[in-house]
N, C-alpha and C positions, 0 to 999 in steps of 0.2 A: 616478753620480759617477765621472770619471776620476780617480784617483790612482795610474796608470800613469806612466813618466816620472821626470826627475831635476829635481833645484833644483839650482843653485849662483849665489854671492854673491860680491861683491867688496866690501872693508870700505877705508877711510882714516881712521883715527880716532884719539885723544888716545893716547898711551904710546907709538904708531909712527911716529906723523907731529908735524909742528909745527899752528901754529896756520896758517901761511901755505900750507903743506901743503893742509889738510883745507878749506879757503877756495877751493884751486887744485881741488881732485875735486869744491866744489859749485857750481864755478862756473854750471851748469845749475841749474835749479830741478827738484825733483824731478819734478813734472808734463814736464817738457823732456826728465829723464833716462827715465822711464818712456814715452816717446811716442819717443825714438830706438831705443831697447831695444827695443820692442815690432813695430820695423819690422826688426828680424835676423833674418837666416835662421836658422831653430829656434827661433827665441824665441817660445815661445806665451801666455807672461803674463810680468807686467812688475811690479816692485815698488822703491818708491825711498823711503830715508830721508833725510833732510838735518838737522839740528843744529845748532848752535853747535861742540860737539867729534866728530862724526863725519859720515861722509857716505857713503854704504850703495847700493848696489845688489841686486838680486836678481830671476832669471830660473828660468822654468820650461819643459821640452821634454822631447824623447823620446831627444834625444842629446846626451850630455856635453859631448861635443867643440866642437859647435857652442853650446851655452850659455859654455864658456871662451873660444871665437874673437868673439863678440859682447860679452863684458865684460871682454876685453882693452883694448879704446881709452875702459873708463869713465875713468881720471885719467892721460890722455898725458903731461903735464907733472909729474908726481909720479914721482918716484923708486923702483924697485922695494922699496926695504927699506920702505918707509912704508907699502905696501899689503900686505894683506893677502887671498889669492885661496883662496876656500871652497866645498869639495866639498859634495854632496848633504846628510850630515848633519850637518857642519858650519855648515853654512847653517842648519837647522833649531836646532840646539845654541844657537849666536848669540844668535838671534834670540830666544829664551827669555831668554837671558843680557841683551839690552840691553833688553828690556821689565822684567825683574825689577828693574834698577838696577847688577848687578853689573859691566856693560862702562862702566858711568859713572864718568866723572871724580870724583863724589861719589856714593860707594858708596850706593845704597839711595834715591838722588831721586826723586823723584814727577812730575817732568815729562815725563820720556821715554814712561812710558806713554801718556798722551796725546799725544804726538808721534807714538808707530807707528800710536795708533790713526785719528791726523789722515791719514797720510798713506798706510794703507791704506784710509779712505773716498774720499780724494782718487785711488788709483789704479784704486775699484774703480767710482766716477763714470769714467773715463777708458776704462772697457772693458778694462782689463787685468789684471783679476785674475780668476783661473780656481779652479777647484776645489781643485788642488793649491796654488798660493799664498796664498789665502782659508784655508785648513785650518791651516797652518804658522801665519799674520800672528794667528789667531785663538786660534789653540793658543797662543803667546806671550804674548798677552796675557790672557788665563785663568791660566799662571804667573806671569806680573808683579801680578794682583790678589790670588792668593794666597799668595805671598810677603811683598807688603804689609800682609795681614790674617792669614795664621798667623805670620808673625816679624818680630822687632823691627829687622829693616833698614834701616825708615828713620825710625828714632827719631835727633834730636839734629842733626847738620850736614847736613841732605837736600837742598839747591840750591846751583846756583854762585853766588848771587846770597848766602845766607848765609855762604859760602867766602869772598867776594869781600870782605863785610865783617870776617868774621875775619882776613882779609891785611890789609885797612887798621888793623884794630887794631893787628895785630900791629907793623906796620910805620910805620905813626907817632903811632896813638892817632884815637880818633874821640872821646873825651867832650870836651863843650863844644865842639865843631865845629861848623861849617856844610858838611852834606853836599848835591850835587848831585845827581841822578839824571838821565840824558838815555835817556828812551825810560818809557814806562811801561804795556807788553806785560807779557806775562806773568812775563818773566826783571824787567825794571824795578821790578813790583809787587814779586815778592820781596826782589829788592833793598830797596827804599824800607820794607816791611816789620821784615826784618830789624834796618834802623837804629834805625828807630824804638824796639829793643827795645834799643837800647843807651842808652847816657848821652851821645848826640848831641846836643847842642843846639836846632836847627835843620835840617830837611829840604827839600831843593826838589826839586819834581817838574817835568821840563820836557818835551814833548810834544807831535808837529805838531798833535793833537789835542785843544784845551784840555780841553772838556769830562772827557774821558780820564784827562789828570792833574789834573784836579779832583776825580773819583769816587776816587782813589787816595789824592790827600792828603788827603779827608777822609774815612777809616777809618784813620788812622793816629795811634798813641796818643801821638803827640808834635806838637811847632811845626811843622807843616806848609805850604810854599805852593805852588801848583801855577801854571806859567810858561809860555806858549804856544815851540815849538821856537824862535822868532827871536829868544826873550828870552836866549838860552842864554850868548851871551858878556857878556852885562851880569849874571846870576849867575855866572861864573865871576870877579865883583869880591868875592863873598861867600863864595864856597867855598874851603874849603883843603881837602874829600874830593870827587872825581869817578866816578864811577860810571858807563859808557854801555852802554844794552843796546837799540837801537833795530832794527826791520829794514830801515834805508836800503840803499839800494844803492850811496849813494854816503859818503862820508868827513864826516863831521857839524860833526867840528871839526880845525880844521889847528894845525902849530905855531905859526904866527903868535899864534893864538885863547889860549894860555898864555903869550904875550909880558908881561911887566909887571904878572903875576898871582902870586898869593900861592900858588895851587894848589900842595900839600904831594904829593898823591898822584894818578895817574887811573889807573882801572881799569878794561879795555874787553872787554868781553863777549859784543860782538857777532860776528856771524858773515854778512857780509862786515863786517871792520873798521869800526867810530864813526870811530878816529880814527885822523889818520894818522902811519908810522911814524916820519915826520921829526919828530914831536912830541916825542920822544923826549930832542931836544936842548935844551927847553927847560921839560920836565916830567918829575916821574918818572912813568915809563910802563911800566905792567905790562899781560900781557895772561891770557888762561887756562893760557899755558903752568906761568904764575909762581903757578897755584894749586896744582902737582901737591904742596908741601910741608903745605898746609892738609889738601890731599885726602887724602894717604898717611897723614896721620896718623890722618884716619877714618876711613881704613878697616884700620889697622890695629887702631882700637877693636872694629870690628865683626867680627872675623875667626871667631866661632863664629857667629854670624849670616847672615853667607856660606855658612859649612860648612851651616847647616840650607837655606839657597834652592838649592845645587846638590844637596843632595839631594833636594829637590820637584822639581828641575829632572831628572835621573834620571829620576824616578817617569814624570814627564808625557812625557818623549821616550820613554822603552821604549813609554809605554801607545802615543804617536802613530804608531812604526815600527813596531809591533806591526800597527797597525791598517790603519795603508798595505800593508803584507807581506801581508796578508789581500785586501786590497782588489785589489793591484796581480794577482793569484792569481786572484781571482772573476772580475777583468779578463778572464783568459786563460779561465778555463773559463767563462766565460758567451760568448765569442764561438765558442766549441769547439762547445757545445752550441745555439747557434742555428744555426753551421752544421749541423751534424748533423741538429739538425730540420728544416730545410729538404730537405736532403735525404732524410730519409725521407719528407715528406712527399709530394716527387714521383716515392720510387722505390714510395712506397706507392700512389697515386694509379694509375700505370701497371701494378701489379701489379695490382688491384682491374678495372682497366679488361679487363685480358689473361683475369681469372678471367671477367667477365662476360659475356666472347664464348663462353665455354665454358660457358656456365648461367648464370641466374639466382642470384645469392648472397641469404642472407637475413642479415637483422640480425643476426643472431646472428655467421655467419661472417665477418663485415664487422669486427666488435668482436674475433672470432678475432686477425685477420691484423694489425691494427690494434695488438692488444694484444704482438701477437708482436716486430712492429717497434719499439714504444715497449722493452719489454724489451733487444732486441736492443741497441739504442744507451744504456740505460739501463748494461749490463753492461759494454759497449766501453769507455765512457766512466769508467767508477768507480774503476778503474785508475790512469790516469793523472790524473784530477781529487786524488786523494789524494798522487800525486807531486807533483804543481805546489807543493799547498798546504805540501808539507812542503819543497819544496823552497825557499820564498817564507821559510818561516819561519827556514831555514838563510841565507839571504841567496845562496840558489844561482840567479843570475840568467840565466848561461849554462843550466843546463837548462829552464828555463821560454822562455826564447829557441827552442832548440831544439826545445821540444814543439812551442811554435808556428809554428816551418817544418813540424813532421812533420804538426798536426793543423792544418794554412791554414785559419782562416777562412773563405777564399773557393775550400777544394776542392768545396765542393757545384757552382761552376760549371763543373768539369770535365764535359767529355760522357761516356757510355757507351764511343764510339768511344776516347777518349783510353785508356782504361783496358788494361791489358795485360790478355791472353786467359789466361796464364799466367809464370810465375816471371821472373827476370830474365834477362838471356841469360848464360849460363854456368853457371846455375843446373841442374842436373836436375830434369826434371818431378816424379819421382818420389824427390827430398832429402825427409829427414825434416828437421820444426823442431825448434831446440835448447829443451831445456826450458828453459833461463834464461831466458826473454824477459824484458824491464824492465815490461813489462807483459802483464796477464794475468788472467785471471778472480779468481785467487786469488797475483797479484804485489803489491811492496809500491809 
């Protein structure tokens, strides 16, 4: 396992940005965004969320600098205040944070997990997920399931799609109505769910895929009908609530489409926009930003509930840094110590060859000299493998940097010839060493 290296993230998402905002950062699809990413220099894994209210990046390398100069041009056209740009553990912290529910627009939802989990299988089919980002994307979602099953976070308002219907309540009444749905994906179900548990009237499911909103209206405990997507402006002669959550790419319905319609309310949920914003002039036309009043409210219900996920959330990042600081450590002295072996083996090899010209060795003395050399490198080494480690644990990066110019990897390739005969120049031959050394049979 590598777990050398740093992550950092870039976020665009609901409370910083608008809706038209976070639309502009996903313009790529995240397959798009992890396959541009993944061709930066330093970028050695690639990681992309996309949503309805966020739209995420995240990268992994050996240097910072170059993971911030490659997720500088993630959302050109968004506004600095709107993004949000995330160091090493920050990115890790997040990423726990929008699997559990807590970075959602509706504190404690249940679909986001399956979204990271969708679109970390999706980036790790694409070749671009490595050890280090695999370990994070899976740590997160290991928090977001426990969270979900040890606390009541997403008891009660848990989708936008149930939000969505509590703003139509709110705002002009759904009993005895006739509700629309256009799209009937996963956010649509919800929606056309939620209604159903109200004192709506009539529900329509509309859908490029009839079949689709067929399976949907009929599990639904109300008047249900399901309408192939072309039927959609001849239901808009029945509906007075609209509802769009479809993944078109293009605009589903226009203002014209609310011309001479009784339509009371639409509510669009998509990400890129159902409908478009000139509708506005002839519908009332709300979009997710107009759910942040429904949202704050629950999660201002849940605010001990919160308090218990960020402290699982705690638990899980100390155990994960913990685990990386160990690992990023064993990185260093396991490459310490294969060089080392290597080179004892060929300065053993040559010594053994040098004895044999001089006599015959027997098994015995072979195992001698053998055993001598393993000790030798065994005690060299023990020293500074206990600095690393403690210094990995202090988060002391600069000195594990450092060991590793003093103890290269790749000094076994130095020749004999390279080696100095004696001390450095200025040195006297015969300088005693200071007993302070940093290292030492019996140093810490």
């Amino acid at each position: 396992m590598n777990t050398s290296g740093v992550i950092g993230g870039v976020s665009v998402a609901h409370g910083r940005a608008t809706v038209d905002q976070i639309e502009a950062a996903g313009a790529d699809t995240a397959a798009e965004t992890v396959a541009r990413l993944s061709r930066a220099p330093g970028v050695e894994e690639a990681f992309a969320l996309s949503t309805c209210n966020r739209s995420e990046a995240y990268v992994a390398g050996e240097d910072a600098a170059a993971l911030r100069t490659a997720l500088s041009g993630f959302a050109p056209t968004v506004p600095d205040g709107a993004i949000r740009r995330l160091d090493h553990e920050e990115s890790i912290r997040h990423l726990m944070r929008v699997a559990s529910g807590l970075e959602s627009l509706v504190v404690g939802e249940d679909q986001i997990i399956g979204q990271v989990r969708d679109a970390a299988d999706e980036a790790r089919e694409a070749g671009a997920m490595g050890d280090r980002l695999d370990d994070v994307v899976t740590k997160a979602i290991h928090v977001g399931e426990r969270a979900r099953t040890e606390t009541a976070i997403n008891e009660g308002t848990v989708s936008l799609g149930s939000a969505a219907v509590e703003l139509a309540d709110e705002a002009v009444g759904v009993a005895g109505e006739t509700a629309l749905v256009v799209g009937a994906g996963e956010m649509g179900t919800l929606v056309a769910r939620s209604l159903a548990a109200t004192a709506v009237d009539e529900v329509l499911v509309a859908n490029r895929t009839l079949s689709t909103a067929e399976h949907v209206a009929a599990e639904l405990d109300a008047s249900a009908e399901a309408l192939p997507l072309s039927a959609t402006g001849r239901a808009l002669e029945r509906a007075e609530i609209v509802v769009t959550a479809t993944n078109a790419d293009d605009h589903v319905l226009e203002a014209a489409d609310f011309s001479h319609r009784d339509v009371a309310l639409c509510i669009d949920l998509a990400q890129p926009r159902d409908v478009a914003p000139a509708a506005e002039t002839t519908v009332d036309l709300r979009d997710i930003d107009d759910l942040e009043a429904v949202t704050a409210a629950a999660r201002d219900r849940r605010q001990s509930e919160v308090r218990e996920v960020e402290a699982l959330i705690d638990e899980e990042f100390d155990r994960l840094l913990d685990r990386f600081k160990r690992d990023r450590a064993d990185d260093a002295v396991s490459a310490m110590y294969e060089a080392a072996e290597r080179t004892k083996r060929r300065e053993l090899d040559e010594a053994l060859t040098k004895l044999e010209a001089q006599g015959e060795l027997t098994d015995e003395q072979r195992e001698t000299v053998a055993s001598l050399a393993d000790a030798l490198v065994g005690q060299l080494l023990a020293a500074p493998t206990k600095s690393l480690r403690e210094a990995a644990a202090e988060d002391d990066w600069n000195t594990i940097h450092t060991a590793m110019q003093l103890f290269d990897p790749e000094f076994d390739e130095i020749s004999p010839e390279d080696v100095p005969a004696g001390p450095p120049d200025g040195v006297p031959a015969d300088a005693e060493m200071p007993d302070d050394l940093p290292f030492g049979p019996d140093g810490d």
